[in-house]
N, C-alpha and C positions, 0 to 999 in steps of 0.2 A: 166782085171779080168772080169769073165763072174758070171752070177745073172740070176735063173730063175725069170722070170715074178712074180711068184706068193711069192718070197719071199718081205720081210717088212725090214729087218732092216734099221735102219738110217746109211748112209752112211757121210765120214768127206768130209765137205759143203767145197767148195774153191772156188775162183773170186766172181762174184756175189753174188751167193747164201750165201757165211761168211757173205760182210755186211747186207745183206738182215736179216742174224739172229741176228747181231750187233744188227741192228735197233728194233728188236722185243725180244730185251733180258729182259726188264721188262716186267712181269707177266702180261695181261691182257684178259680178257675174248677175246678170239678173233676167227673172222672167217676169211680161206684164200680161194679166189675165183681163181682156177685155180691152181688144186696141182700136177700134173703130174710129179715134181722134190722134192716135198719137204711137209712137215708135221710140218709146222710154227704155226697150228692152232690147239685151240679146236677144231672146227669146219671145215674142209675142203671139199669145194665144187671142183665138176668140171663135164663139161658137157659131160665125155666120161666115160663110165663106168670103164671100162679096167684098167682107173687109180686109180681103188678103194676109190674114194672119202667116205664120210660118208654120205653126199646126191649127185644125181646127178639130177645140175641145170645148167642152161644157166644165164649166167648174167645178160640176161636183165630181168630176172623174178627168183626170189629168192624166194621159197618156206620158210620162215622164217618171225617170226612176228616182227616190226616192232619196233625199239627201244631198243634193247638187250644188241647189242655188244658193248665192249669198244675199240675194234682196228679189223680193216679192210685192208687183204694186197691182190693186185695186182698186183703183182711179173712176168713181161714178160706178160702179159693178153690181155691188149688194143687192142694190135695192132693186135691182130688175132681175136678182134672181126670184124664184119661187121663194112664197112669207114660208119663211120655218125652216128651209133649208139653208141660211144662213152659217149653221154652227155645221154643218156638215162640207160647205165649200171652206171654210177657214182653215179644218181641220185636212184636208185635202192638200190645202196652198201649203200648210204648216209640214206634211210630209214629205214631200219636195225641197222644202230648204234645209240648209246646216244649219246645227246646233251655231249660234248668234248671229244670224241669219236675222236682217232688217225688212219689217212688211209694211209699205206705204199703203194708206187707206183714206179715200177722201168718200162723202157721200153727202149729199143734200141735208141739212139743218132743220129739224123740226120746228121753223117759227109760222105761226098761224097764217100771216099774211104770204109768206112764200109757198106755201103747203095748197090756198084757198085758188091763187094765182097762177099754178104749177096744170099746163093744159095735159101733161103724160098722165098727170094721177086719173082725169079719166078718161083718157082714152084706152091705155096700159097698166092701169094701177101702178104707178110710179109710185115709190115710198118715199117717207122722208123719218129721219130718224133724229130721236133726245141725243144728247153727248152723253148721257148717261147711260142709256139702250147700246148704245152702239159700244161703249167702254165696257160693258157687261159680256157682250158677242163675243169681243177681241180675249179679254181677260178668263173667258171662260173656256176657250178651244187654244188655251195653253201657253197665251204671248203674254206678254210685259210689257205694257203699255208705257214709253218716256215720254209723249209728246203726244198731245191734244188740246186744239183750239178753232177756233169757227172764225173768219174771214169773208170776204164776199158784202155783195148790196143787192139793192133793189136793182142798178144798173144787171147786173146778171138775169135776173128775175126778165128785165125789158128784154136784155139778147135773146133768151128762151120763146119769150113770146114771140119777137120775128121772127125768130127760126120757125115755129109751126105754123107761123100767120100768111108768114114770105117765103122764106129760106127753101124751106122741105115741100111745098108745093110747087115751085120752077125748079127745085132741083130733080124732082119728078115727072113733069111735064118736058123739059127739055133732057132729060138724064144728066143731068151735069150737078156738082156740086157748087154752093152757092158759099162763098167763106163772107162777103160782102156783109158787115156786121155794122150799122151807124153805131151801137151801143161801147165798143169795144174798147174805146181809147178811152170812156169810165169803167167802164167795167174792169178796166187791170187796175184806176185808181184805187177801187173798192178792194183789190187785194192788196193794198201796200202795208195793212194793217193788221191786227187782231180787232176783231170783234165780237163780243158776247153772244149777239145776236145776228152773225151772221150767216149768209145763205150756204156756205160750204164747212163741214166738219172735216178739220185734217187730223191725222193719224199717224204716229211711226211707231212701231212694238221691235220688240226682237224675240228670237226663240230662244227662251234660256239651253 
């Protein structure tokens, strides 16, 4: 199915993106940094205009005063920030919310064969992070981590791949967005679960 750019509706979320709304299904003032797939938030930022945010910011400087929000999500964000500036956007997001204020966090899963198969890491250095790397980030720029566990398959891994192989080349040659996914109705199988080993790390902390 093809979508011009400039259209808005909401499209039906599956793999990731469902639990992602799982997780953000109670009602909370919230802002999401990095909305290029999705409109989770009162508030959506992101730093590319194109994607029609409601402001456009960089993570590591959020034009927002300080103390507002009650839920904060970084859905896929991290890792395309710059390596090392990690603990300085966290620290940013964490200023902007109240004291028990909830930060949802997902990011790609450090397993070899998703990391080796993964075409962003070289064309953009896309990262892929331990659960233990990424527990260390959260835990260390001041949140309390309740909930962490990894989800996802190999079906995810294929959708990626058509998206750079198919997807993201007709969606550039004709300007249009391309949602048309064969992988998709596995790939929400692949989230019906917990997996040790799988392709997405989920995250919820609160700010003490």
């Amino acid at each position: 199915m093809l979508h011009s750019e400039e259209e808005t509706g909401q499209r039906r979320l599956t793999g990731r993106l469902r639990v992602v709304g799982m997780l953000c299904a109670n009602p909370r003032f919230s802002v999401s940094i990095g909305c290029r797939e999705t409109r989770f938030a009162d508030i959506n930022v992101d730093i590319d205009k194109k994607c029609r945010p409601d402001i456009v910011a960089d993570a590591l400087w959020l034009p927002l005063k300080s103390g507002i929000f009650s839920r904060a999500i970084l859905s896929d964000v991290i890792e395309h920030l710059p390596e090392g500036t990690e603990p300085r956007a966290l620290s940013e997001i964490s200023r902007v919310m109240q004291c028990g204020a909830e930060l949802i966090l997902t990011t790609p899963n450090d397993q070899r064969l998703f990391t080796i198969l993964d075409p962003a890491r070289y064309v953009v250095g896309h990262r892929h992070y331990r659960r233990q790397e990424i527990l260390r980030l959260v835990e260390s720029s001041g949140f309390q981590v309740v909930m962490i566990y990894a989800s996802g398959g190999v079906w995810e891994m294929f959708s990626l791949l058509f998206y750079y192989a198919v997807a993201f080349p007709i969606s550039r040659i004709l300007k249009c967005r391309v949602e048309a996914n064969p992988f998709s109705g596995l790939e929400d199988e692949d989230y019906d679960g917990q997996r040790a080993g799988g392709y997405t790390i989920f995250l919820k902390a609160v700010k003490p």
